[in-house]
C-alpha positions in Angstrom: -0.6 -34.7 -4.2 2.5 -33.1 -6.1 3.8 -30.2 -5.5 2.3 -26.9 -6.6 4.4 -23.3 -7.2 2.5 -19.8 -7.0 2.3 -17.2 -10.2 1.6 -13.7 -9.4 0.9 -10.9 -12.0 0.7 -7.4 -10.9 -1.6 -4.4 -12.0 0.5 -1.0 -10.7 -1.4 2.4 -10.6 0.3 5.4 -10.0 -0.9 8.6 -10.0 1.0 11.0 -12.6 2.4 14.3 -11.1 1.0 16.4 -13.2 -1.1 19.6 -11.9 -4.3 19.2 -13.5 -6.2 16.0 -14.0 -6.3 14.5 -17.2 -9.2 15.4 -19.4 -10.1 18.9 -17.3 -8.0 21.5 -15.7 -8.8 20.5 -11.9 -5.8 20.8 -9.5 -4.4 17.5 -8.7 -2.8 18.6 -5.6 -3.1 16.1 -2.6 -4.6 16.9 0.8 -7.0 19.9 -0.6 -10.4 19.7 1.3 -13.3 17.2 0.2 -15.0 18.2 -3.5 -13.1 20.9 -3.6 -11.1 20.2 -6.9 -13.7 19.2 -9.0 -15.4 20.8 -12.2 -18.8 19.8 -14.7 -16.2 17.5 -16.7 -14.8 15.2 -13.4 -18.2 15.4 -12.2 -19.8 14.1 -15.5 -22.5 16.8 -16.2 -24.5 16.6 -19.3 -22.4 18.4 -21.7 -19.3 18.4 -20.6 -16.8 17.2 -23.3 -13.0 15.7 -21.9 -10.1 17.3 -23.3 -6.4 15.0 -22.9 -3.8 16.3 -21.0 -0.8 16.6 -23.3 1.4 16.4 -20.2 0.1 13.0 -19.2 0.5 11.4 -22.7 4.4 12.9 -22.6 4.7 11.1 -19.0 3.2 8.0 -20.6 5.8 8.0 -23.4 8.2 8.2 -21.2 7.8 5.3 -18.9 7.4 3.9 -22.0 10.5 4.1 -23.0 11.9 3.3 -19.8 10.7 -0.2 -19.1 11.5 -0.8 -23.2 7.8 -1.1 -24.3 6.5 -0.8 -27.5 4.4 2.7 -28.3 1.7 2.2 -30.3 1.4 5.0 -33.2 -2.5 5.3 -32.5 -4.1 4.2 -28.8 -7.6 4.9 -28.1 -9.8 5.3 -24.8 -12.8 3.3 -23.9 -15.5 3.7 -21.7 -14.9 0.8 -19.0 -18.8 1.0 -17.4 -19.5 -0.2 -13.6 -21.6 2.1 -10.6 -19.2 3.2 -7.4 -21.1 5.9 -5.4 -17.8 7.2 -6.1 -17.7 7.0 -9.7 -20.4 9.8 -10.8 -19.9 9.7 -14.2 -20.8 6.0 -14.0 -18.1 4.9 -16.0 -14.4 5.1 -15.9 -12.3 6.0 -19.0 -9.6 4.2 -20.1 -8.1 2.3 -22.3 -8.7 -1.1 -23.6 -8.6 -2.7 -26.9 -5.6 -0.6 -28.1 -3.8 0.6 -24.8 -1.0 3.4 -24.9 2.1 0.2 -25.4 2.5 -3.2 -24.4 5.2 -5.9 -24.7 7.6 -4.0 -22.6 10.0 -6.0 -19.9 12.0 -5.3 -16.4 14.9 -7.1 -15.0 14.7 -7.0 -11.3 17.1 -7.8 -8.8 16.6 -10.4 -5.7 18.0 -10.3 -2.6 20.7 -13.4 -3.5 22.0 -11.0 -6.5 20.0 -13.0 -9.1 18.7 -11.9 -12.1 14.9 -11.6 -13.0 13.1 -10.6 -16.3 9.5 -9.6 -16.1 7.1 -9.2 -19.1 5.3 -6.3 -19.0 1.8 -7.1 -20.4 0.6 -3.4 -21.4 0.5 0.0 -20.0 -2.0 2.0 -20.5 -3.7 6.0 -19.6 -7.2 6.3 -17.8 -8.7 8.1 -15.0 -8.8 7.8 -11.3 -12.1 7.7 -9.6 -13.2 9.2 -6.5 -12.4 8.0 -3.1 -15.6 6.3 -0.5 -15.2 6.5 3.2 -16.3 4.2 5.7 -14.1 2.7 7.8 -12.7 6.4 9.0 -12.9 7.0 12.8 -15.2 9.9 11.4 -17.6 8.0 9.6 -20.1 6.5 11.2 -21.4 3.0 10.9 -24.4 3.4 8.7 -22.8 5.9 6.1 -20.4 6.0 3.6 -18.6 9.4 2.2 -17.4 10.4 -0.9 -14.8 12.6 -1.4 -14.7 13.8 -5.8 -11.7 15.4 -5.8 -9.5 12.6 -6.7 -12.1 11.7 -10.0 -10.0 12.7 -13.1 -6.3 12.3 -11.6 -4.4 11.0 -14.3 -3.0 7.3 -14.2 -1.2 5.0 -15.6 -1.6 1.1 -15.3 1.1 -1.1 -15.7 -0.1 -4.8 -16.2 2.7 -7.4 -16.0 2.7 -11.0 -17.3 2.4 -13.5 -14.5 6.0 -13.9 -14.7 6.6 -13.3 -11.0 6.4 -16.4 -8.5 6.9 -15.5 -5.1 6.1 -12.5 -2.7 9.8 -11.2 -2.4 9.6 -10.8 -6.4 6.5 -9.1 -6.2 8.6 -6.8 -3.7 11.4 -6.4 -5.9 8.8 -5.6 -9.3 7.3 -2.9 -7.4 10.3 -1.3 -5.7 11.7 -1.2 -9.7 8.7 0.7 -10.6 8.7 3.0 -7.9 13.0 3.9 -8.7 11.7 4.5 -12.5 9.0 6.9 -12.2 11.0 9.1 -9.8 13.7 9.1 -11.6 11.5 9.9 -14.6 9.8 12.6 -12.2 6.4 11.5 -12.9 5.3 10.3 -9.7 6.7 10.8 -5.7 5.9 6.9 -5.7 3.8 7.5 -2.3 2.1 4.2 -1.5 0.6 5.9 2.1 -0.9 8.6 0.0 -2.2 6.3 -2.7 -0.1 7.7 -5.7 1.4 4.3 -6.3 -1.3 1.3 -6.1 -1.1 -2.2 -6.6 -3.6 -5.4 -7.1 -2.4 -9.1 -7.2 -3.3 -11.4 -9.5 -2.8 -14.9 -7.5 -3.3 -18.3 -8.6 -1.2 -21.5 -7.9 -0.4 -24.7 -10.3 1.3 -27.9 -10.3 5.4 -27.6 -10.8 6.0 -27.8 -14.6 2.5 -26.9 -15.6 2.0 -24.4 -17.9 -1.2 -23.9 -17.2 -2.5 -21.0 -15.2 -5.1 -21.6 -12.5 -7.9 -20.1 -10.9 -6.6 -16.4 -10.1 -8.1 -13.9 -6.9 -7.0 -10.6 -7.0 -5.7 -9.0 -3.7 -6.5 -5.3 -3.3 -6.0 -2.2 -0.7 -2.3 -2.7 -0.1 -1.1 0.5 0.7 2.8 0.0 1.6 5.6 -2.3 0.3 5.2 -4.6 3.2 1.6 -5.0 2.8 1.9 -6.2 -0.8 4.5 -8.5 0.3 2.5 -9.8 3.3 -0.3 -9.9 1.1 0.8 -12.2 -1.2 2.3 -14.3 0.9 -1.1 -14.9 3.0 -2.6 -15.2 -0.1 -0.3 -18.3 -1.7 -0.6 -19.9 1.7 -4.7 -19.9 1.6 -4.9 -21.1 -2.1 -1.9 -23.8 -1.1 -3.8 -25.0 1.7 -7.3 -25.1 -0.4 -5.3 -27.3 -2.6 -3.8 -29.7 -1.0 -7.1 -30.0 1.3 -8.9 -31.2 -2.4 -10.8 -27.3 -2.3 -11.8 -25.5 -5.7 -9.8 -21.8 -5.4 -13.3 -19.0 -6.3 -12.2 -16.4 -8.3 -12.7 -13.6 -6.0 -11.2 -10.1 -5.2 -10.1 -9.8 -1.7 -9.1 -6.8 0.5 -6.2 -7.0 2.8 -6.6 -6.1 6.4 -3.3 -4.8 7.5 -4.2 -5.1 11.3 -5.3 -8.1 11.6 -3.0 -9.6 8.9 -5.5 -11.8 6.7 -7.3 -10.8 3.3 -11.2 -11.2 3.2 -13.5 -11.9 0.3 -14.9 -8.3 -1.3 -16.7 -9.8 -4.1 -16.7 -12.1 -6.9 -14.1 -11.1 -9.5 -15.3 -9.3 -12.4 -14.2 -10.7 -15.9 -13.7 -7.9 -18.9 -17.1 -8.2 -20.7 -18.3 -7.2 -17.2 -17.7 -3.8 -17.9 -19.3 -3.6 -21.1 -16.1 -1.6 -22.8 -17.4 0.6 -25.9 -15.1 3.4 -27.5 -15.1 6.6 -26.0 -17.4 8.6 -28.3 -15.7 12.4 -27.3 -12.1 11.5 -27.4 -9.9 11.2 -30.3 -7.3 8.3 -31.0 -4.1 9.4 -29.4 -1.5 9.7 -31.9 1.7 10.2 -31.5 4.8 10.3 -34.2 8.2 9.2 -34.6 9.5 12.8 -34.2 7.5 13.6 -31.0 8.8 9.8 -29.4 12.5 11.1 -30.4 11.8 14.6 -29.0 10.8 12.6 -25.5 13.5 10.2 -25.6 16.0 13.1 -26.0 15.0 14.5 -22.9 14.9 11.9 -20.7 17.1 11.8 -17.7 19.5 9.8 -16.7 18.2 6.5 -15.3 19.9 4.5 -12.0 21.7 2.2 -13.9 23.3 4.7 -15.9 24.1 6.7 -12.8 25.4 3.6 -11.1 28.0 2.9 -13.7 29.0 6.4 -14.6 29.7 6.6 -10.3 32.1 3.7 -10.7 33.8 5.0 -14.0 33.8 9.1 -13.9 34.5 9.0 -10.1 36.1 5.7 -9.2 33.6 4.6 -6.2 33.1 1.0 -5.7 30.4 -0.5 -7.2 28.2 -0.8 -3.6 28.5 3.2 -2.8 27.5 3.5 -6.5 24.1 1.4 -6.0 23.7 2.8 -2.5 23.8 6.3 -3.7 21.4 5.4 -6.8 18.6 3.8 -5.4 16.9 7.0 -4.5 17.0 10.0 -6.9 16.7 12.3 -4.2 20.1 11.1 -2.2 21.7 10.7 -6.3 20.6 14.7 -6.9 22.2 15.2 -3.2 25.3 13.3 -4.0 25.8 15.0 -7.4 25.2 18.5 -5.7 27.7 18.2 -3.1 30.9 17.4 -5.1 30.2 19.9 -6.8 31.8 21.4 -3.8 33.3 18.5 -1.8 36.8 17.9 -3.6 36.5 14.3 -2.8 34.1 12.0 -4.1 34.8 9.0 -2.1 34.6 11.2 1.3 31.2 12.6 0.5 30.0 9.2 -0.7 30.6 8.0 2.8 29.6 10.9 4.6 25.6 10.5 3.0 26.1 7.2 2.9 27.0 7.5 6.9 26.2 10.5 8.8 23.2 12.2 6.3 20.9 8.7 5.7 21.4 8.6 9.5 19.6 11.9 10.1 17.4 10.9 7.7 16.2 8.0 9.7 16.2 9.7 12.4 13.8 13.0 11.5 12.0 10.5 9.4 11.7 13.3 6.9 13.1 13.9 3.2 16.3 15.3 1.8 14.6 18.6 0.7 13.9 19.4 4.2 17.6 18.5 5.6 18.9 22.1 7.7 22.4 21.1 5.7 22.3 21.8 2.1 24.5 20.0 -0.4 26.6 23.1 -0.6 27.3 23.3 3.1 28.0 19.7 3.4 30.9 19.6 1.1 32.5 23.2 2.9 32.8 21.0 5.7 33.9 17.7 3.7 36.2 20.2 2.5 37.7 21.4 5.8 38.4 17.3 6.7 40.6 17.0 3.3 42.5 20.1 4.3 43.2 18.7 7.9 40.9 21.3 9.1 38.8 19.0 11.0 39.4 16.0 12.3 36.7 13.4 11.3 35.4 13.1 14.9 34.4 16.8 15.0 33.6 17.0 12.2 30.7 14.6 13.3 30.0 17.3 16.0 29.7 20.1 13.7 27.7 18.2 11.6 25.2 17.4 14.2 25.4 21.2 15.1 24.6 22.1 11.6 21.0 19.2 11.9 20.2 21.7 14.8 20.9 25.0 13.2 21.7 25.4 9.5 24.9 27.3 10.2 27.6 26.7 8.1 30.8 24.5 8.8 33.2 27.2 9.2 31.4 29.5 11.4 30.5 26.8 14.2 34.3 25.6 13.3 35.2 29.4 14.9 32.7 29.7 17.5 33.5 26.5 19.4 37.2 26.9 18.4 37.2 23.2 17.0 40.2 23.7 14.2 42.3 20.8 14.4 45.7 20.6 15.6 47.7 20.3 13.2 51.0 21.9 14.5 54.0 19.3 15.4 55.3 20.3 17.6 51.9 21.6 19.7 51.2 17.5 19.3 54.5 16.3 20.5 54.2 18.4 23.4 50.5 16.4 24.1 51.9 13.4 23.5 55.1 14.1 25.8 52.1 14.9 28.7 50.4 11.4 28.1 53.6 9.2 28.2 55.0 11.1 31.2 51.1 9.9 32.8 50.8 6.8 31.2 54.1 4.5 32.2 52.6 1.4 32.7 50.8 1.3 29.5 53.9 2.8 27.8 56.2 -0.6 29.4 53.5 -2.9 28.3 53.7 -1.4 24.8 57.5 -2.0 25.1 56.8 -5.5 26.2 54.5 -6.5 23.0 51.3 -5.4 23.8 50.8 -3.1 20.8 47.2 -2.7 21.5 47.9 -0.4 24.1 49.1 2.1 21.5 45.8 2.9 20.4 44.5 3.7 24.1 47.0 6.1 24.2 45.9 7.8 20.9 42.9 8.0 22.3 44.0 9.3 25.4 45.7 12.2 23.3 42.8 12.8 21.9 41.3 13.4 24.9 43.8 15.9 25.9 43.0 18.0 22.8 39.3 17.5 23.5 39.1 15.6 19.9 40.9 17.9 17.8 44.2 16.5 17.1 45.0 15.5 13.9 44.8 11.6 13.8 47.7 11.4 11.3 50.2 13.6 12.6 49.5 12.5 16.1 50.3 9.0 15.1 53.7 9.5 13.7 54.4 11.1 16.9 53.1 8.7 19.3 55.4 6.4 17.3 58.2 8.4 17.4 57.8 9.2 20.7 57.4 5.7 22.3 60.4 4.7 20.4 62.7 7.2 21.6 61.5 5.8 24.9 62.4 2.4 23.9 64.1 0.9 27.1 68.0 -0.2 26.5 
C-alpha cells in the first residue's frame, strides 16, 4: 500500500468580549453563578423577538479585515435546528447560506521558519449554547446539569480550508488566531475557560491525491496541547485503519485528555441534518463601504507591524522584536516602559529576562505584576546612569515583585547606589591584590582567566555594588603597575 499524508481543517469558536450577548442584553461575564445571566430571549420564550448586537458585528468586521477576508455587503442568519438539553430554544442561530465573509487567508509560521498559507473557508456570527454537566466531581452519575448562562454569548466561527497537514500546523493556525483577536481586543483567547474552541476536521489520502477522504471531527480540546495531541492520535488511528484495509466512519469524537485517546461521540452530522431555514425575526445584516472604512480606520496596530516598526523606530534585532510581539499584553508593557526607560535595547532585555521570568513564576498576567511599566524603566534608568549596577539591580527588582516600592526608594533604604568613585574603587582593588598574590602571579604568568575571579572578588568586597566598568579599568591598571620586572 502507498503512502498516505493527513489533511486537517479547523472550525475555531471564540467567544467575543463583548458585555452582553448577542441578540439580548444578558451579561456575558464569565464565572457568574448557574442561570443567572439569562432573560425570555436566551431562554427562547414565546414572544421574545432577538435584537443584534452592533458591537459584535463591529468585532466581526474587524477580524475580517484582519485575516484579509472578503465582507459580504448583506449576510443573513439562519436557524441551524438540533435538541441539546442545553439548547432551549431548540435551535441555534447562525449563519449559513450567506455567512458574515469568506475567502479570507493566514500565513503561519513553523517551527523550521517556513512559510505556510492557509485558506480561510468563511467566518461567520451565531450564538453559543448553553453548557451540560456530567462528568463534574459534583454531578452524579445518573444526572446531567445545565447551566443557561452561556446561551446567547456571541461567537464567531472561523472555518479553514483543509489546507493544513500535520498537527504542529494545526498548532501554529490556532496560536495565529489566538495573537489576532487579542491584538484586535475581541477575545482574552482563553482555551481553559472555553472562549477560544476548536474542532478537527481529519481525514487521510494517498500522496498526490486530490481527493479528500472520509473526515471525523475531533471535539473537547480545551488547550493548545490537547488539539495538537489530538490530532496527532487522530492521524495515527485513521493511518493504521488504512493500512490494516479498514473503512475510516465519519464520526465526531471527544478527546480524553487523561487518558490520551479520543472516543466515538456519535455519528457525524452532515448540513441538511440541521434542517437550516432563514431566521424569520432578524434582518439581513448590512453593512456599507463607509462603516467597513470607519472600522478599518480604527484598527490597531497588528504584530507584524509592531515587529517591524521595533526593528526600524528603535533599532532592536529582529528576535527581541518577535519576542516582544507575540503577546499584546508584554508589546503594551514594552511600549509603556520606554516611555520612561531611556534605552530601548536595555528594557527589551530586561522583560525579555528578569519580567517573563516572574511571570513564569507567579503564573499570573502582566496586569497583576507589583512593578508597573513606569517603575520598571525608573530603575532601567538608574543602570544607564551608573546608578545601579546590573546585579542589584536584579535585587531591587526582585524587592520591587515583593513589595511594589519604587527603584529609588529601596535603592536608599538598603544603601545599594553603586560605586562609582575612582578612586573609592582603586582603593578596593588595592585590598584584593594585596590578598590575592598568587592569583595576581598567575595572571602575570598567562593565565588571564584569573582576572575575572578577581573582579569578582572586588565585587564581593563592595557587596555587589561596584561599578563593573570602572572597576575593570582599574583592575587593569592596577595589575599592570604590578607587572613584575
Amino acid at each position: 500500500m502507498g503512502a498516505f499524508e493527513p489533511v486537517i481543517g479547523l472550525e475555531v469558536h471564540i467567544h467575543l468580549s463583548t458585555e452582553s450577548k448577542i441578540f439580548c442584553g444578558c451579561s456575558t461575564r464569565f464565572g457568574a453563578p448557574a442561570n443567572t445571566q439569562v432573560c425570555p430571549v436566551c431562554l427562547g420564550l414565546p414572544g421574545s423577538l432577538p435584537v443584534l448586537n452592533r458591537r459584535a458585528v463591529t468585532f466581526a468586521a474587524r477580524l475580517a479585515l484582519a485575516t484579509h477576508s472578503v465582507i459580504r455587503p448583506v449576510s443573513t442568519f439562519a436557524r441551524k435546528n438540533y435538541f441539546y438539553p442545553d439548547l432551549p430554544k431548540g435551535y441555534q442561530i447562525s449563519q449559513f447560506e450567506e455567512p458574515f465573509c469568506e475567502k479570507g487567508y493566514l500565513d503561519i509560521k513553523l517551527k523550521n521558519g517556513a512559510k505556510k498559507r492557509v485558506r480561510i473557508h468563511r467566518i461567520h456570527l451565531e450564538e453559543d449554547a448553553g453548557k451540560s454537566m456530567h462528568a463534574e466531581s459534583y454531578v452524579s452519575g445518573d444526572e446531567t446539569l445545565v447551566d443557561i448562562n452561556r446561551c446567547g454569548v456571541p461567537l464567531l466561527e472561523i472555518v479553514s480550508e483543509p489546507d493544513l497537514s500535520s498537527a504542529e500546523e494545526a498548532y501554529a493556525y490556532l496560536a495565529q488566531i489566538r495573537q489576532i483577536v487579542r491584538y484586535l481586543d475581541i477575545c482574552d483567547g482563553n482555551m481553559e475557560e472555553g472562549s477560544l474552541r476548536c474542532d478537527a476536521n481529519i481525514s487521510v489520502r494517498p500522496v498526490g491525491s486530490t481527493a479528500l477522504g472520509i473526515k471525523t471531527e475531533v471535539k473537547n480540546m480545551n488547550s493548545f496541547q490537547n488539539v495538537q495531541d489530538a490530532i496527532d492520535f487522530e492521524i495515527r488511528r485513521q493511518l493504521r485503519l488504512t493500512e490494516q484495509g479498514q473503512a475510516v466512519e465519519q464520526i465526531t469524537l471527544l478527546w480524553d485528555a487523561h487518558r490520551g485517546v479520543a472516543e466515538p461521540m456519535r455519528s457525524k452530522e452532515y448540513s441538511h441534518d440541521y434542517r437550516y431555514f432563514p431566521e424569520p425575526d432578524l434582518p439581513p445584516i448590512q453593512i456599507s463601504e463607509a462603516w467597513i472604512a470607519e472600522i478599518a480606520r480604527e484598527m490597531p496596530e497588528m504584530a507584524d507591524e509592531k515587529t517591524r516598526r521595533y526593528v526600524e523606530e528603535y533599532q532592536l534585532p529582529l528576535y527581541d522584536a518577535q519576542v516582544l510581539t507575540e503577546d499584546r499584553e508584554i508589546a503594551v508593557y514594552f511600549e509603556e516602559t520606554i516611555r520612561t526607560a531611556k534605552d530601548k535595547k536595555l528594557a527589551s532585555n530586561w522583560i525579555m529576562g528578569e519580567v517573563m521570568r516572574a511571570l513564569k513564576e507567579k503564573k499570573g498576567r502582566l496586569a497583576d505584576l507589583p512593578v508597573t511599566p513606569d517603575r520598571l524603566g525608573e530603575l532601567l534608568n538608574l543602570i544607564s546612569q551608573n546608578v545601579l549596577n546590573q546585579t542589584t539591580a536584579k535585587k531591587v527588582f526582585d524587592r520591587m515583585l515583593k513589595t511594589g516600592i519604587a527603584a529609588g526608594q529601596i535603592m536608599k533604604e538598603q544603601g545599594l547606589e553603586q560605586i562609582s568613585d575612582q578612586s573609592e574603587l582603586e582603593s578596593l582593588v588595592q585590598a584584593v591584590l594585596a590578598e590575592r598574590p598568587k592569583e595576581v602571579a598567575a595572571f602575570h604568568q598567562g593565565n588571564t582567566k584569573v582576572f575575572g575571579f578577581l573582579v569578582g572578588e572586588v565585587m564581593k568586597a563592595s557587596s555587589g555594588k561596584a561599578n563593573p566598568k570602572i572597576t575593570q579599568e582599574a583592575l587593569r591598571r592596577l595589575l599592570q603597575a604590578r607587572q613584575p620586572d
